[in-house]
N, C-alpha and C positions, 0 to 999 in steps of 0.2 A: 371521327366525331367532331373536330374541333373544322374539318371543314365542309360539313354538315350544318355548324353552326355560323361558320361565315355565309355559306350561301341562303342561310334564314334571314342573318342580316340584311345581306345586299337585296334577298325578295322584300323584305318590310320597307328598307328605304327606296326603291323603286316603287313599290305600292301607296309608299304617304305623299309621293313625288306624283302620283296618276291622282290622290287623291285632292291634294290641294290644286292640281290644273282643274280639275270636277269643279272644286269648289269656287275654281275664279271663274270658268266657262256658266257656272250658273247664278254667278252673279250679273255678269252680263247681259246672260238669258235675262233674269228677272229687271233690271233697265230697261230692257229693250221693248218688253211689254208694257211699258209706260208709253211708247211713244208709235206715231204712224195711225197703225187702221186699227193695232192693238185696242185705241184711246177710243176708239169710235164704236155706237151703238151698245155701249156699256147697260149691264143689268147687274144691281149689286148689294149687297146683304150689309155691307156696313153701317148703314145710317140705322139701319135696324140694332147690332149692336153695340153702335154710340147710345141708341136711347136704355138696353139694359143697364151698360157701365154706369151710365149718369144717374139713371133710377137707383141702383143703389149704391152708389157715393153720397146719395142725396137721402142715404136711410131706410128705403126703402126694400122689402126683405121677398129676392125670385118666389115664387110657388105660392106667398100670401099676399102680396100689394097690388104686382105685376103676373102677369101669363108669360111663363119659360115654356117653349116647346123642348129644349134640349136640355140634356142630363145636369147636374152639378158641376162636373168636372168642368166644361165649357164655362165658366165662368170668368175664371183669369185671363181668359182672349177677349172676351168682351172688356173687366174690368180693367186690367193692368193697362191699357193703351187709354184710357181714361184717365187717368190719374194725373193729378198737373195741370190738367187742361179741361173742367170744367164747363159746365156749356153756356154761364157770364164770363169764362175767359178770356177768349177771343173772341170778339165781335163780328169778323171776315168769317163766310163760310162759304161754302159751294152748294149750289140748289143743285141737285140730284132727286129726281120723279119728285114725290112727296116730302120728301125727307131735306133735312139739312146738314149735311154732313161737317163737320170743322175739320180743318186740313189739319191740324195736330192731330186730332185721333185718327186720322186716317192714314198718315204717316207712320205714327204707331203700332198702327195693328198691322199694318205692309212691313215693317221693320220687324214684327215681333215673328211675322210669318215667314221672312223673310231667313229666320236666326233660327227658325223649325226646319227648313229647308237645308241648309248647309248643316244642322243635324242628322237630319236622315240622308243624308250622303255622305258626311263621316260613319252612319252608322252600319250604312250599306256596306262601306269600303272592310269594316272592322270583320263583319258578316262573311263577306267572300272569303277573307285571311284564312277565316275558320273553316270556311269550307275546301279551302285549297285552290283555289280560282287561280290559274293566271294571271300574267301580266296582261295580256291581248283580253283577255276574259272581263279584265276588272277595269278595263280602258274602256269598253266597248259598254259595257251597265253602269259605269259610273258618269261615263257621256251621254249616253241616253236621258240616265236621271236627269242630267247637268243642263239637256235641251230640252227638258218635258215643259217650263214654262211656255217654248217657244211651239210647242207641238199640240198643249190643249189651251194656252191662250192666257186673255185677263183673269180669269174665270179665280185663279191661284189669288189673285189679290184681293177679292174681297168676298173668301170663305176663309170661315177657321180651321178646316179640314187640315191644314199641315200638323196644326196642334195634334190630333189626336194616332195622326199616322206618325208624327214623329215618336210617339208612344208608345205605341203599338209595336212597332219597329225593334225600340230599344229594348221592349219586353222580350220580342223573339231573338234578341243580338245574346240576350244573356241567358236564355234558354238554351241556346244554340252551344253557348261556353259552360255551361255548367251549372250557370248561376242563376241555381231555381229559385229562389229567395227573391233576389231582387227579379229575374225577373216575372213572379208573379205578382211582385207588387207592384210593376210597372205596369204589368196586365190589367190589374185590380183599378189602378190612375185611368188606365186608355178607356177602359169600359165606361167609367164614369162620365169621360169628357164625351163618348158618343158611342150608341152601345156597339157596333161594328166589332170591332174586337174582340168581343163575349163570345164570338165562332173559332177564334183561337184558343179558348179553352180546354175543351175536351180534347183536343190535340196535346197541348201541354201537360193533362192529366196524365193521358198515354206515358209521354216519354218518361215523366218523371217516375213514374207506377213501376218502369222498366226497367231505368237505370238508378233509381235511389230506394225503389219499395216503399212499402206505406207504409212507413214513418213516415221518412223524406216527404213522400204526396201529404199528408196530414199537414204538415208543416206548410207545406207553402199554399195548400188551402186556406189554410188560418190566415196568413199573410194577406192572400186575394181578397177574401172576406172582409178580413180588419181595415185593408183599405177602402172597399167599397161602403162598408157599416161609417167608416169615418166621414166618408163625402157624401152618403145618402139618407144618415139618420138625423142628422139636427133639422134636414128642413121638411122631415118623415114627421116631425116632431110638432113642429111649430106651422107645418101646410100640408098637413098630409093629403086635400083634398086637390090642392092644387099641383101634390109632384104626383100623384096618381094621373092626373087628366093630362099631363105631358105626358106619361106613356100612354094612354089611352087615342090622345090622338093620331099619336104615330102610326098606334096598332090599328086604328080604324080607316085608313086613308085609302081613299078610291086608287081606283086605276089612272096611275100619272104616266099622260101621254109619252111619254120618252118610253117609258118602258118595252118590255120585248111582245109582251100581249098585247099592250095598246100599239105597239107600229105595226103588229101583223091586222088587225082589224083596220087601219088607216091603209094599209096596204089592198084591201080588201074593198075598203070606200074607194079606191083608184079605180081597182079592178072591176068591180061587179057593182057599184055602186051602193055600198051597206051606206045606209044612213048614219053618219057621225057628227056630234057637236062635242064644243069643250066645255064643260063647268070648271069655276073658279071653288075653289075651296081646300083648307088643312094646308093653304100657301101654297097653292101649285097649281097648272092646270093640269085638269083631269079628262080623261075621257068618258064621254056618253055614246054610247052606241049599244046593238042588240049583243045580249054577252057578254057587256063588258064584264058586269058583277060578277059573272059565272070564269070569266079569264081570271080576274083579280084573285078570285076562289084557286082556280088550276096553279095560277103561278105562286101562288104561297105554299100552297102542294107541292109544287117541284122546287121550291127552293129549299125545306122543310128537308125533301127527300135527296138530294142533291146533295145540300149539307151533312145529314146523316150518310150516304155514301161515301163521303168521304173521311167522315171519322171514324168509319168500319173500316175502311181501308188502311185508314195508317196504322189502327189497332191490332189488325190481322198481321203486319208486315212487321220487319227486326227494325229499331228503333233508330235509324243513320240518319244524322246527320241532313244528308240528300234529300230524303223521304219526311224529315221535318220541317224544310223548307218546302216541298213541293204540297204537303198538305196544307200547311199553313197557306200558301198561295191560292190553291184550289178554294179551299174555305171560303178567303174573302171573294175571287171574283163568282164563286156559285152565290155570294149573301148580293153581290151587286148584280149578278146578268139575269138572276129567277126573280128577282123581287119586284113587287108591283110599285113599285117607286122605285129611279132610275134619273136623279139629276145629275148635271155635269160635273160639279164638282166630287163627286161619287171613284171618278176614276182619279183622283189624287190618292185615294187607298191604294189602290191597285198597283200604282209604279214601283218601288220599292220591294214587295213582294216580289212579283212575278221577276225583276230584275235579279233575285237573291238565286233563281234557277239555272243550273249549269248546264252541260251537254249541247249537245242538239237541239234535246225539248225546250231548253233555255232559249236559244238562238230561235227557234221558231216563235215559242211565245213575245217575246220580245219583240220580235217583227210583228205582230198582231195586236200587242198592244201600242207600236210606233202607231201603225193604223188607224185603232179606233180612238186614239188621243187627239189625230189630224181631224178626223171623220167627225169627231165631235165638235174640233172647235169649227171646219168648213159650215154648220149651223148654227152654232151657240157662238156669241150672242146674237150674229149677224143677220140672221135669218129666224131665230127663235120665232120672235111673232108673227111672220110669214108661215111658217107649220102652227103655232099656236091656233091661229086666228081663223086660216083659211088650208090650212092643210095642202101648204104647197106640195109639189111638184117632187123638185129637188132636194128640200131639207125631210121630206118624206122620206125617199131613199136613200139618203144619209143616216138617218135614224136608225132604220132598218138594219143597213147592213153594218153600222157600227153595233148593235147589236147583238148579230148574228155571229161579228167577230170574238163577242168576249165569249159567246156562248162556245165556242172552237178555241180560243185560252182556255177553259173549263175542260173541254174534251181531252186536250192535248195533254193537261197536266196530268190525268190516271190512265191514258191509255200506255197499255205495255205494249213495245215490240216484240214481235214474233223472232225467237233469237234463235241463229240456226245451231247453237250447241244443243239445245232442245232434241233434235231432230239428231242428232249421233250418234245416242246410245242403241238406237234400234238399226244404225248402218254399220256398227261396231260388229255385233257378231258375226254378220253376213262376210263381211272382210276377212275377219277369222278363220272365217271357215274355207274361202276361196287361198287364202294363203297355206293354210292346213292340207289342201287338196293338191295343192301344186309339188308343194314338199314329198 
């Protein structure tokens, strides 16, 4: 026992020893994306929310003054990087497209993203503990994590996406240890800041229904609830017309070119010459082409159906640990590879998760999504309006096959191998009986 308990020790402090290199190795990462070709041809959502925070510091209330596309919860990435810095505070700013961004808020909100990030890498690290990872195991995901800046690009610096994967993350770290309480209300936070998450639920339901019964499941329903009723009812109250039509516009948004229908139709425009253009609209470019409406239709079908595959499937199967993490992964990347919208920073969900998978299937996914992190920044932002515009060449089949990739992370996560103890019990007796004959 007691040297059972030394060697827990020496794995824990060997493990905080991988994880703080993670965390300086992706501190670095994240510098290093400030500088070079990283800097150049930038596309970027900040200035957009310097004018939320200011709008309301300045009184002004999301859903009834101003047009919020995104949930409540998003809101203290917008505001909190505001605070202090006013938009008569500093008179210096940087002209970026339309907008003017001030380098204090900009600062801010790269710092605040920056403190999401070394979060979900401690919370990664905590995750593997639980699930028994390796030392080589938990070197190799929590390096990956550590170089994702450097692998899908600037793209990390100015989306708030870390906020709500860091979230999300922690919601599944405490699910994973026990701690259905917290984390459904962690769960209850993440949905809020952006709703992605909300595919992690019915998973959560599962395990908890399993191993605490429905009490326990009531309980942290309540909890999920109470947090979302908190962060969704005062401006349900006081804008009901305007937080409706942020989900409405989500829900309504064409076919955006990135996605997996719109690059097989752009693939299509190469090949056989389908007629394609892009409309601008719901903040994205979208595609126009014969079908498209009717794809947009297919892919909300298969991501719909996809999704619910997979919550059959962890339902049907005993509640491990393993099979918690791999649904949960599955979930997110089938909400990200079927959906008819498909922006880049989309795949900052996805690291953390798919990184939390052990084995083999671990090691392969993980190679697949090193890929389509590379494959997306080789277009984004460099090339963007080169596909955007004129439906290059090149950023075409990068589209494409980055893709194609998560749709094969999706695959890989519920396919079972064919195990040969399967195949035993029916070579069993024949053995029996040739041994019984010799006798």
């Amino acid at each position: 026992m007691l040297l059972e308990l030394i060697r827990a020790g020496a794995d824990r402090r060997s493990s905080l020893l991988v994880a703080v290199i993670a965390g300086v190795l992706f501190l670095g990462s994240w510098a290093t994306i400030h500088h070079g070709f990283y800097s150049e041809h930038q596309i970027v959502d900040t200035p957009l929310y310097q004018h939320y925070g200011d709008w309301v510091l300045n009184g002004n209330v999301p859903y009834r003054d101003f047009s919020l596309e995104y949930p409540p919860g998003a809101l203290p990435a917008f505001i909190l990087p505001a605070l202090g810095n006013s938009a008569s505070a500093e008179p210096s700013a940087a002209e970026i497209g339309p907008y003017r961004v001030r380098t204090a808020y900009r600062r801010n909100f790269e710092l605040m993203m920056e403190l999401c990030g070394l979060a979900s890498i401690a919370l990664l690290a905590v995750g593997l503990l639980r699930l028994g990872a390796s030392n080589g195991r938990m070197a190799m995901s929590l390096g990956l994590a550590a170089l994702s800046p450097l692998l899908l690009g600037p793209v990390l610096l100015s989306r708030f996406d870390l906020w709500p994967t860091a979230l999300a993350l922690a919601a599944l770290v405490a699910i994973l240890g026990d701690r259905h309480w917290i984390g459904f209300g962690l769960l209850g936070a993440a949905t809020a800041a952006k709703i992605f998450p909300a595919v992690l639920l019915p998973i959560g339901i599962v395990w908890v229904w399993k191993r605490a019964g429905r009490r326990g499941l009531a309980s942290c329903l309540g909890i999920y609830l109470a947090v979302l009723t908190a962060c969704f009812v005062p401006f349900a109250i006081v804008a009901p017309h305007g937080l409706v039509h942020s989900f409405a516009v989500q829900l309504n948004r064409p076919l955006q070119i990135e996605s997996l229908g719109a690059a097989v139709l752009v693939g299509l425009h190469h090949l056989v010459g389908l007629a394609a253009s892009v409309q601008n609209g719901s903040g994205s470019q979208n595609l126009a082409a014969s079908g498209s409406g009717v794809v947009a239709w297919v892919q909300t079908g298969l991501q719909g159906a996809a999704l619910l595959g997979v919550w059959v499937w962890f339902a049907r199967g005993e509640a491990s640990r393993e099979r918690l993490v791999r649904a949960s992964a599955a979930a997110i990347v089938a909400f990200v590879a079927f959906g008819k919208v498909l922006s880049p920073q989309y795949l900052i969900w996805l690291c953390p998760f798919i990184l939390l998978v052990l084995g083999r299937r671990g090691l392969a996914t993980s190679a697949l999504l090193a890929l389509s992190l590379v494959l997306t920044q080789l277009w984004f932002p460099y090339r963007y309006w080169d596909y955007a515009l004129h439906f290059g060449s090149l950023p075409s089949a990068l589209v494409l096959v980055r893709d194609v990739a998560l749709v094969g992370i999706f695959a890989l996560m519920l396919a079972e191998p064919r195990r040969r103890e399967q195949e035993l019990p029916a070579a069993v007796p024949a053995q029996a009986a040739l041994i019984q004959s010799e006798a």
